[in-house]
Each structure stands twice: as structure tokens, then as C-alpha cells.
N, CA and C of each residue as an Amber inpcrd file, in Angstrom:
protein
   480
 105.5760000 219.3040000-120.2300000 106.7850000 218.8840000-120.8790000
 106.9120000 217.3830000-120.7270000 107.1680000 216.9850000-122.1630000
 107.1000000 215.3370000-121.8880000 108.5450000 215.0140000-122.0110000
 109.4910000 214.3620000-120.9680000 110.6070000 213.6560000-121.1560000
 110.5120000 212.5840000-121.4760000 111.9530000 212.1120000-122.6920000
 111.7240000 211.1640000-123.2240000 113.0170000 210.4680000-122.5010000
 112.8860000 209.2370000-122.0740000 114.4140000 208.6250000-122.0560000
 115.3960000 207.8690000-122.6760000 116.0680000 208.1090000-122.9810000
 116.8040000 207.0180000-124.1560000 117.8890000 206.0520000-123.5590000
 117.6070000 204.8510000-124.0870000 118.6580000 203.9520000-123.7240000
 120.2610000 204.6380000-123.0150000 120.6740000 205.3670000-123.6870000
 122.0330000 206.0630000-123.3190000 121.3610000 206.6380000-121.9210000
 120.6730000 207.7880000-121.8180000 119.9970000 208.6290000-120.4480000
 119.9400000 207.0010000-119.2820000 119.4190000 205.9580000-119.7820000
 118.8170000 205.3210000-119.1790000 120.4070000 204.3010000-118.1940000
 121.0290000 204.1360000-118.8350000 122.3800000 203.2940000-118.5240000
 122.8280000 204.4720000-117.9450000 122.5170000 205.7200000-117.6490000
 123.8240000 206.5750000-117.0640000 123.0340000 206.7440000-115.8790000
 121.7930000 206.7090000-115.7260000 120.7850000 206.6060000-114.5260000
 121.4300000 205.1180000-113.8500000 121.3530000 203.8580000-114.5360000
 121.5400000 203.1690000-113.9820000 122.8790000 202.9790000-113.3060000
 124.1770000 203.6160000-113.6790000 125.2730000 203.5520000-113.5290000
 125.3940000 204.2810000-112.1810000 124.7840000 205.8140000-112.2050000
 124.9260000 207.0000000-111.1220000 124.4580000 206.1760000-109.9820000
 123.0320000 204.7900000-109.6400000 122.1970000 204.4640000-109.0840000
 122.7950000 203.2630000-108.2290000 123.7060000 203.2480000-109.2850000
 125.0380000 201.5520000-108.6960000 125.4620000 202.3180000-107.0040000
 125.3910000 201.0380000-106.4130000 126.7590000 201.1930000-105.0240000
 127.9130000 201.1090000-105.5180000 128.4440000 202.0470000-104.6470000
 130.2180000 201.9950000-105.5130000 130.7080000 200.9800000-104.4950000
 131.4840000 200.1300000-105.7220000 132.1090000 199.2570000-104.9230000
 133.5410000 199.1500000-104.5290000 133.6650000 198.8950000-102.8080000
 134.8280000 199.5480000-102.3050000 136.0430000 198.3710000-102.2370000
 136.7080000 198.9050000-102.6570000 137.9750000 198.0910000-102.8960000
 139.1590000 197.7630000-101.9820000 139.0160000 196.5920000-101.4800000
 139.3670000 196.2520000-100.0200000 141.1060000 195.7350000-100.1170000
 141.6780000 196.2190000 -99.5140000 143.0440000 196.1670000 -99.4100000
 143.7410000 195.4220000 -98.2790000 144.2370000 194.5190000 -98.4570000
 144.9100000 193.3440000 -97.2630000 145.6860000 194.5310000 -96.6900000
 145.2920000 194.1530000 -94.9470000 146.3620000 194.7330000 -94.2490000
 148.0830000 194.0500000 -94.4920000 148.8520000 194.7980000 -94.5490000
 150.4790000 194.5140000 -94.7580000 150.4540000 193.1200000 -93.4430000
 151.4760000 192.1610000 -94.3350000 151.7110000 190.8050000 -93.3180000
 152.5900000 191.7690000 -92.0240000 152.5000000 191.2620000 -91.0850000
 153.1470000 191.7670000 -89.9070000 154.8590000 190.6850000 -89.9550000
 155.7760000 191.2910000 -89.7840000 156.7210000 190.2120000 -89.8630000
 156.5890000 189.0940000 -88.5540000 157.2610000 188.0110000 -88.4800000
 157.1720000 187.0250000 -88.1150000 157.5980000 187.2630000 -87.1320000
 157.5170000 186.7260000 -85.7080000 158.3050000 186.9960000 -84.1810000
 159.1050000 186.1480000 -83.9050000 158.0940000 184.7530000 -84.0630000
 158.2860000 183.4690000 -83.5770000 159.0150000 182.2970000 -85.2260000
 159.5590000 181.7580000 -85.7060000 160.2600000 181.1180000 -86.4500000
 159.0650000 179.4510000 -86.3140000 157.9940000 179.8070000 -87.5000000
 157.1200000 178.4070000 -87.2750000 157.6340000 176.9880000 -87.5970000
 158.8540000 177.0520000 -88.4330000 159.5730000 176.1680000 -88.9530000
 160.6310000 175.6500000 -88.4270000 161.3290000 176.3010000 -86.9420000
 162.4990000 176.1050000 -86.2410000 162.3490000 175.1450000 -85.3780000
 163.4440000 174.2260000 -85.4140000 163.5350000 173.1790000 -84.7040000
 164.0770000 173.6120000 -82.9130000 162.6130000 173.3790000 -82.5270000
 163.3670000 174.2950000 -80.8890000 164.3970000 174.1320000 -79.8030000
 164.3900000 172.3170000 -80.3150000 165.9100000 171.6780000 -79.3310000
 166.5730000 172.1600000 -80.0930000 166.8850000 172.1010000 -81.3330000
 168.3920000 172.7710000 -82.0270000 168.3710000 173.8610000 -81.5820000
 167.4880000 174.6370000 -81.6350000 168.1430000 176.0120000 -81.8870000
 168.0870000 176.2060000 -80.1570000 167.2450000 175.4390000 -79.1460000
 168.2020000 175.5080000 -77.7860000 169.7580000 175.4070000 -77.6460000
 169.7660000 174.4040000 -78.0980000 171.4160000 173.6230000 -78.0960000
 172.2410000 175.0930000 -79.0150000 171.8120000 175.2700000 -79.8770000
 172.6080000 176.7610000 -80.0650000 172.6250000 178.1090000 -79.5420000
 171.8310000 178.1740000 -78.9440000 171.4410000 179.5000000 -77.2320000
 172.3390000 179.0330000 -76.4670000 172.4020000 176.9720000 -76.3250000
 173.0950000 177.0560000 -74.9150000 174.2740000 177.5460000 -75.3600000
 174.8780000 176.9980000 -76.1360000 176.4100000 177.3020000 -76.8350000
 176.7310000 178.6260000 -76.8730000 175.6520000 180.0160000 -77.2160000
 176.4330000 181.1190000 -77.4700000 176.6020000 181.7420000 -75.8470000
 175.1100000 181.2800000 -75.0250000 175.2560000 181.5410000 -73.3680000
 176.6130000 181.3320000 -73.1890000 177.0080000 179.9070000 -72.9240000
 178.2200000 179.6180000 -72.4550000 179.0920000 180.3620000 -72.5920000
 179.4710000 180.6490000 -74.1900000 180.6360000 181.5090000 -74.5690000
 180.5640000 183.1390000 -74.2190000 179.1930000 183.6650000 -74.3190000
 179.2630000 184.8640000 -73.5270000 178.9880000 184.9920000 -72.0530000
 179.0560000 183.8100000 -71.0320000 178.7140000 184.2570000 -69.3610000
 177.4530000 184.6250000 -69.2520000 176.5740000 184.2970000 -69.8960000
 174.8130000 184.7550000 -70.1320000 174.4490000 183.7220000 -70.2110000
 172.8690000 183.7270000 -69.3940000 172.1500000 182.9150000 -69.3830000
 171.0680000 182.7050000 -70.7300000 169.7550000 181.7560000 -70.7590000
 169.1040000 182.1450000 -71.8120000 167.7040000 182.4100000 -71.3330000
 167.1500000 183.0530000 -71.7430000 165.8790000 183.4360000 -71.6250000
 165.2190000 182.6630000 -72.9800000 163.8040000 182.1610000 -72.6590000
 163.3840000 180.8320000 -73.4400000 162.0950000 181.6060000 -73.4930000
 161.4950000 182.2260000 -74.4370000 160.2830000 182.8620000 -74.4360000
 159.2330000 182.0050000 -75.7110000 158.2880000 181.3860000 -74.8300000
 157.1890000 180.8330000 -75.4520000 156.1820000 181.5600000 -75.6770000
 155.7330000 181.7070000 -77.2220000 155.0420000 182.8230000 -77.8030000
 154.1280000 181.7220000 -79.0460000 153.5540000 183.1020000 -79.5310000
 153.1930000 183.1380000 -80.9750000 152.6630000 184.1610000 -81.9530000
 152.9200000 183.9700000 -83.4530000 153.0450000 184.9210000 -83.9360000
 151.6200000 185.5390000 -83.8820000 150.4070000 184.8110000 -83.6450000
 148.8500000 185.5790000 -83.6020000 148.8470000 186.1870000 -82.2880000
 149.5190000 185.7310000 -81.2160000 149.4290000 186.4970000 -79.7770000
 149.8930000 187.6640000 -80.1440000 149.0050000 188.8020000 -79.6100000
 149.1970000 190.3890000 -79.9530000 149.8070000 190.4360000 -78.8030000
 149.6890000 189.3940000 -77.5580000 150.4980000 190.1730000 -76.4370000
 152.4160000 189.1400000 -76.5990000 152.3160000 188.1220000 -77.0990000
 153.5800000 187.7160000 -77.1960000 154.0930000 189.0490000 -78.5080000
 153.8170000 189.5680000 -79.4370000 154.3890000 190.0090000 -80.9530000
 154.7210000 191.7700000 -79.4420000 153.9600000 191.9430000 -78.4240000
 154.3530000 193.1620000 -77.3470000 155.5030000 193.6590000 -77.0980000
 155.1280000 191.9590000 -76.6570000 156.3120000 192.0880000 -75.5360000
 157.7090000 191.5370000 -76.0050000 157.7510000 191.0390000 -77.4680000
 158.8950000 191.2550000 -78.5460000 159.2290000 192.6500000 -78.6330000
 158.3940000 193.3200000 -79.3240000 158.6100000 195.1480000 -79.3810000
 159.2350000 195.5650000 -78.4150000 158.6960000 195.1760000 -76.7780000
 159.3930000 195.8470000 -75.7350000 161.0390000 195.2300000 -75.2970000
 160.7610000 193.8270000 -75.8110000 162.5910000 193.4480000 -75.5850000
 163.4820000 194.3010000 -76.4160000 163.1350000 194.5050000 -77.6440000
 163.6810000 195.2540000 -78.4060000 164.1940000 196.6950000 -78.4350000
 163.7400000 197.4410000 -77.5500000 164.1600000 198.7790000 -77.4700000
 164.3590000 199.1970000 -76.1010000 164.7830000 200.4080000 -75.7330000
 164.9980000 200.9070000 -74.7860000 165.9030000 200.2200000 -73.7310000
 165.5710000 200.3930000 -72.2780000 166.3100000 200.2870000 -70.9800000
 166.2320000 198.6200000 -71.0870000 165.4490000 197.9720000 -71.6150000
 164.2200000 196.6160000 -71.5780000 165.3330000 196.0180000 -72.5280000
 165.6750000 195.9010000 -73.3210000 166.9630000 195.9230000 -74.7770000
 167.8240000 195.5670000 -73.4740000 168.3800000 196.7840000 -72.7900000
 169.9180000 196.8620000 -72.7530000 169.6810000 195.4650000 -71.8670000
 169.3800000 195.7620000 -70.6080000 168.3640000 194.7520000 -69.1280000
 169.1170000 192.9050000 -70.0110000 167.9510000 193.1640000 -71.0530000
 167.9000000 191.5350000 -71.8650000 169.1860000 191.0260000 -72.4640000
 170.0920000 192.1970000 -73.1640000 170.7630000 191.6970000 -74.2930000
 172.0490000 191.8820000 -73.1300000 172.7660000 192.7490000 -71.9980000
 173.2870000 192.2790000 -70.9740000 173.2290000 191.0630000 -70.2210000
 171.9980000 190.1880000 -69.8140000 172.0620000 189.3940000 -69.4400000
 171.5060000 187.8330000 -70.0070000 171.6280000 187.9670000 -71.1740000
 170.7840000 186.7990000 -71.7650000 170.7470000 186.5990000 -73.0230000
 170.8990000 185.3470000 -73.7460000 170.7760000 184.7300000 -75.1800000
 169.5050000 184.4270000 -74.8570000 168.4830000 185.0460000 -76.1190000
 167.0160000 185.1410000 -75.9940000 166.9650000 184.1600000 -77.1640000
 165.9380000 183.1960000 -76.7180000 165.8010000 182.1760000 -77.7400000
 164.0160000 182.0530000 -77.7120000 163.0560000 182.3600000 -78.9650000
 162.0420000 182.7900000 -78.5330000 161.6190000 181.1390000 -79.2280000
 160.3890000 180.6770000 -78.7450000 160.1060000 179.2960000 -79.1280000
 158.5790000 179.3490000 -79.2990000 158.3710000 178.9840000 -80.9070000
 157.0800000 179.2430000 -81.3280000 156.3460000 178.1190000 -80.7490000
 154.6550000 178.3870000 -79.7970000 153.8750000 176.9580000 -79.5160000
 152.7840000 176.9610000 -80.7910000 152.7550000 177.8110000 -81.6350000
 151.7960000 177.4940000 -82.6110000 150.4370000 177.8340000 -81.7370000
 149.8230000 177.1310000 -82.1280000 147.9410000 177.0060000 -81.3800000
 148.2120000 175.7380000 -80.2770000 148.9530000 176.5090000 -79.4630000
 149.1580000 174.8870000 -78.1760000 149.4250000 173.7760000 -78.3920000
 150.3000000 173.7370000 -79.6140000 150.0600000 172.3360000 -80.2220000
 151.8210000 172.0820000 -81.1610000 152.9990000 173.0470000 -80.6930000
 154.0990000 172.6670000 -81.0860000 154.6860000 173.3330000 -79.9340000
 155.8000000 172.2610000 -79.0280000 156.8110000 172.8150000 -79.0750000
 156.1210000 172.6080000 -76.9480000 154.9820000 172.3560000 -76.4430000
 154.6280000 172.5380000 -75.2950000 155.1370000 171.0840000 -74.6030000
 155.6500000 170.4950000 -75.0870000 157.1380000 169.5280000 -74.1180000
 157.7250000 170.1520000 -73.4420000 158.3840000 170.7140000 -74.6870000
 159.7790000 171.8100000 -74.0250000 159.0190000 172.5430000 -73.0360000
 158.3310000 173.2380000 -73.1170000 157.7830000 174.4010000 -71.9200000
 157.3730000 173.6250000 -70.6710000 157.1860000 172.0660000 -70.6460000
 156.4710000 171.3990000 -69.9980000 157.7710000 171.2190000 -69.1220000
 158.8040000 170.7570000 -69.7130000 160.3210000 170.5420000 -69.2230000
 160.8780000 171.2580000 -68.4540000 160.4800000 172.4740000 -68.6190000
 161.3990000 174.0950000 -68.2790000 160.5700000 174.1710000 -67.0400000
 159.3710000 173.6190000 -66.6590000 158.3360000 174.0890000 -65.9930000
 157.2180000 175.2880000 -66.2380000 157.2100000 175.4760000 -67.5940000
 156.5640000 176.7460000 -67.7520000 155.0810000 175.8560000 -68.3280000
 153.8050000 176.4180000 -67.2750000 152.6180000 175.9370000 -67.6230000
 152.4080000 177.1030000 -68.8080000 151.8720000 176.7790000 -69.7850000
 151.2350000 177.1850000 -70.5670000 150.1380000 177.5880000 -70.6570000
 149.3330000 177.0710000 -69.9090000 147.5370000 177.1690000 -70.1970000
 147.6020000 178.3560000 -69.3240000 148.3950000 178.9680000 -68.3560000
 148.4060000 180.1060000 -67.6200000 148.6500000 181.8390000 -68.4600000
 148.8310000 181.3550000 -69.7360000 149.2890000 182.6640000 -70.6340000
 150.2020000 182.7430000 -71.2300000 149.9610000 182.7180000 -72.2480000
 151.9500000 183.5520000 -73.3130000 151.2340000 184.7230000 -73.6720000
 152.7620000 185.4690000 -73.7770000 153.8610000 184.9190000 -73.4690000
 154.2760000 184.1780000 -71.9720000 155.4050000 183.5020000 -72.2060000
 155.7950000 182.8470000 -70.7970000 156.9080000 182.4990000 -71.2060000
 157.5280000 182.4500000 -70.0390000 159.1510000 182.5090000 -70.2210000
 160.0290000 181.5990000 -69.2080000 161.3650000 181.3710000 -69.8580000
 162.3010000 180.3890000 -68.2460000 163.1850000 181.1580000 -69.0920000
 163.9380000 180.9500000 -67.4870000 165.9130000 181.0570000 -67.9260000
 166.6420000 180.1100000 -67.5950000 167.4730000 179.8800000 -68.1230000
 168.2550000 178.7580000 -67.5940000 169.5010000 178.9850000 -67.7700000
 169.9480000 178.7910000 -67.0310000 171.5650000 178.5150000 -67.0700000
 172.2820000 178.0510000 -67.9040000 173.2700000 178.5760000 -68.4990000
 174.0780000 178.2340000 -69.8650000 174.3610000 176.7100000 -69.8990000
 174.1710000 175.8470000 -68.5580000 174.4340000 174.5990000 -68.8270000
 173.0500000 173.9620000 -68.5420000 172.3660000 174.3170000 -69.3900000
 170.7970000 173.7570000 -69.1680000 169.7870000 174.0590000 -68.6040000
 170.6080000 173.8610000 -67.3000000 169.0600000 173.5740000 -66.3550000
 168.0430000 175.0930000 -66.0830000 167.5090000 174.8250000 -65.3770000
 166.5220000 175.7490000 -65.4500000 166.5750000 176.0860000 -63.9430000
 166.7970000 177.6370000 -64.0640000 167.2930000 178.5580000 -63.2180000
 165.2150000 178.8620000 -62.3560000 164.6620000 179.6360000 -63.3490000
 163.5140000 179.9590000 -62.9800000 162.6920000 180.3370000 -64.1480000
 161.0630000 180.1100000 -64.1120000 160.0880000 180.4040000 -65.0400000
 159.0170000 181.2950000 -64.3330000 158.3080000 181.6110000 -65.3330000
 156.9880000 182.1340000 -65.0680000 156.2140000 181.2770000 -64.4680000
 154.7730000 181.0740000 -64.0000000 154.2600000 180.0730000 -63.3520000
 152.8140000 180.1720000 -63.4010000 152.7770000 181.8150000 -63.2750000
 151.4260000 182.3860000 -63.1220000 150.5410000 183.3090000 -63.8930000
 151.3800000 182.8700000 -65.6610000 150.8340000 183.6530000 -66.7020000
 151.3830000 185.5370000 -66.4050000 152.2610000 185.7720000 -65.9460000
 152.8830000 186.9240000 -65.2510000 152.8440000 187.8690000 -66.4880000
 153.3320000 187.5140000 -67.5940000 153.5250000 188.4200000 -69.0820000
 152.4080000 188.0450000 -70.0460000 151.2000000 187.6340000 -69.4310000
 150.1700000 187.1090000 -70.3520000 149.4100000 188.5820000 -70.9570000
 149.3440000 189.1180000 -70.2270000 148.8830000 191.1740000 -70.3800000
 150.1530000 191.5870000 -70.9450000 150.7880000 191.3100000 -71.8270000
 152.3700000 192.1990000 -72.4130000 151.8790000 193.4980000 -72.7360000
 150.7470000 193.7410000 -73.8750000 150.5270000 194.6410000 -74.2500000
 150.0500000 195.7760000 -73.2020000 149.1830000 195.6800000 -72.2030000
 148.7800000 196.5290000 -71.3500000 150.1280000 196.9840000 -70.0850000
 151.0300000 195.8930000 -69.9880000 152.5330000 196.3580000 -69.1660000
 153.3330000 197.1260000 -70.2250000 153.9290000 198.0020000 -68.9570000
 155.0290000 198.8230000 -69.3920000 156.4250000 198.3420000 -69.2930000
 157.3340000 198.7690000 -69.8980000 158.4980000 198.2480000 -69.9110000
 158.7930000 198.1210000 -68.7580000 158.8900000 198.8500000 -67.7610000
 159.3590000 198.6140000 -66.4040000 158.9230000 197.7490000 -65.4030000
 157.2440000 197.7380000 -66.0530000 156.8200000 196.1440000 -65.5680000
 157.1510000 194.6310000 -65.8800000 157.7100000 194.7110000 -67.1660000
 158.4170000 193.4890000 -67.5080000 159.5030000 193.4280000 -67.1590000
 160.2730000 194.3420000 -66.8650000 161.5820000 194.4020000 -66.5280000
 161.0370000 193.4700000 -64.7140000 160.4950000 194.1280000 -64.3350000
 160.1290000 193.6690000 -62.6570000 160.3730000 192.1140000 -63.0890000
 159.6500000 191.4410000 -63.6360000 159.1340000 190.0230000 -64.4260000
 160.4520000 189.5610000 -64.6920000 160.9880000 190.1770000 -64.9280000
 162.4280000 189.3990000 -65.5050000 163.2010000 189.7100000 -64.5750000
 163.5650000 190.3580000 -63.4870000 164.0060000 190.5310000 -62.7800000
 163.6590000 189.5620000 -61.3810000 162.5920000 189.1580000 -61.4260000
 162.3540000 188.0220000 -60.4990000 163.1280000 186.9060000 -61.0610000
 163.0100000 186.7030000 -61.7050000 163.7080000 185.3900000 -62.7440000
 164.8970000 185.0700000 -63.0330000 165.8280000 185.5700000 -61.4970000
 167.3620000 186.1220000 -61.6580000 167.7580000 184.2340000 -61.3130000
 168.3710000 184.1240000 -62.3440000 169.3360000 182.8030000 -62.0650000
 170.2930000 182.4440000 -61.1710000 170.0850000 181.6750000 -60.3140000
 171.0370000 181.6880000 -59.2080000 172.0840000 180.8830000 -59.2320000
């Protein structure tokens, strides 16, 4: 039996013979944690102001939005026992450093070394000063701590 092939046979061979090509879909943007555009003395000077008026201190959390362990340990302020803990005692003012390269004055000021890990954090006292910081990259693992371990972390960090 002699097969013949014809142009048509021949394009549907070639078509079946193609790699299918897979059609790649952007993962969804993750929303933002850190504010890349916020001016961080202002929006201090407006933490200190709402501290004052509520008897709360501020918690000053130096992050960024590519740190999977700063975007964590956002998630974990946010809910649960870790929520109540934060939003009882503190105007949370989170302060984007970018790629080490915005905003590490301020952290320099507060005393919070940076090169030790972010997240990293100070509190300070509704009239400025700075009560206590991190020192030793303490919340640099956010993602692998449990809420109750950050809670410990912030609980050292009691303003006196």
C-alpha cells in the first residue's frame, strides 16, 4: 500500500508535531505593606501626634515590600492575640528602607542597626524619644516565628 501525503495531511502532521505553547500568567501583585512614596519624618510626626492623643506609644517598623519576612510579620500584626497586644499598645508606623537605600537615617537615629535584619523595629515614646529597639536582627526570621514569638519581641521592647 502506497501512502500518498498531501499538503493538507502534511500541515496537520506538522501542527499535531508543534510543542504546545504554554501560556504564562503573572502571579497577582501582592498589595503593598510598606508605602514607597511616604515621607517617613511626616508621617512620624503624625504617629507622634495620634500616640500622644491616645496614651500609646509608637512602634516604628523598618521593612520592605520584597522582604517575605517583613510582608510576615505584617500578616501577624494584623490578626489574632498579636492585633489586640499591638493595636492596645501602640501607633504602628511601618517605614519603607527600599533596598537599604531609603529611609536608614531614621533607623540609624532610633538606634536600629539595619544590616542585622528586617524587619526591625523601635518604640518610642509619644514624645519622641526612643524607648527601645531591636539590636540583634530579633524579627529577621518573621516568617519561621510564631505569633507568640513576636509577641515575646515586642514585649521586651516595653517603654519605660
Amino acid at each position: 500500500m502506497k501512502v500518498i501525503l498531501t499538503p493538507l495531511l502534511l500541515a496537520a502532521g506538522m501542527i499535531a508535531a508543534s510543542p504546545v505553547l504554554a501560556v504564562e500568567t503573572a502571579a497577582p501583585a501582592l498589595k503593598p505593606v510598606y508605602n514607597e512614596q511616604a515621607d517617613a519624618r511626616t508621617e512620624l510626626n503624625i504617629a507622634l501626634g495620634q500616640a500622644a492623643k491616645a496614651k500609646k506609644n509608637v512602634l516604628v517598623v523598618f521593612g520592605a515590600n520584597w522582604c517575605k519576612d517583613c510582608r510576615s510579620l505584617a500578616d501577624k500584626m494584623g490578626d489574632g492575640e498579636l492585633a489586640a497586644h499591638v493595636d492596645q499598645r501602640f501607633v504602628v508606623l511601618k517605614v519603607d528602607v527600599g533596598r537599604f537605600n531609603k529611609n536608614v537615617d531614621l533607623a540609624e537615629q532610633m538606634g536600629v542597626p539595619l544590616k542585622k535584619g528586617i524587619p526591625a523595629v523601635a518604640v518610642l515614646k509619644n514624645d519622641g524619644t526612643v524607648a527601645s529597639a531591636t539590636g540583634a536582627g530579633e524579627l529577621a526570621d518573621a516568617r519561621g516565628m510564631g505569633p507568640d514569638a513576636v509577641l515575646k519581641v515586642f514585649e521586651g521592647l516595653k517603654a519605660h
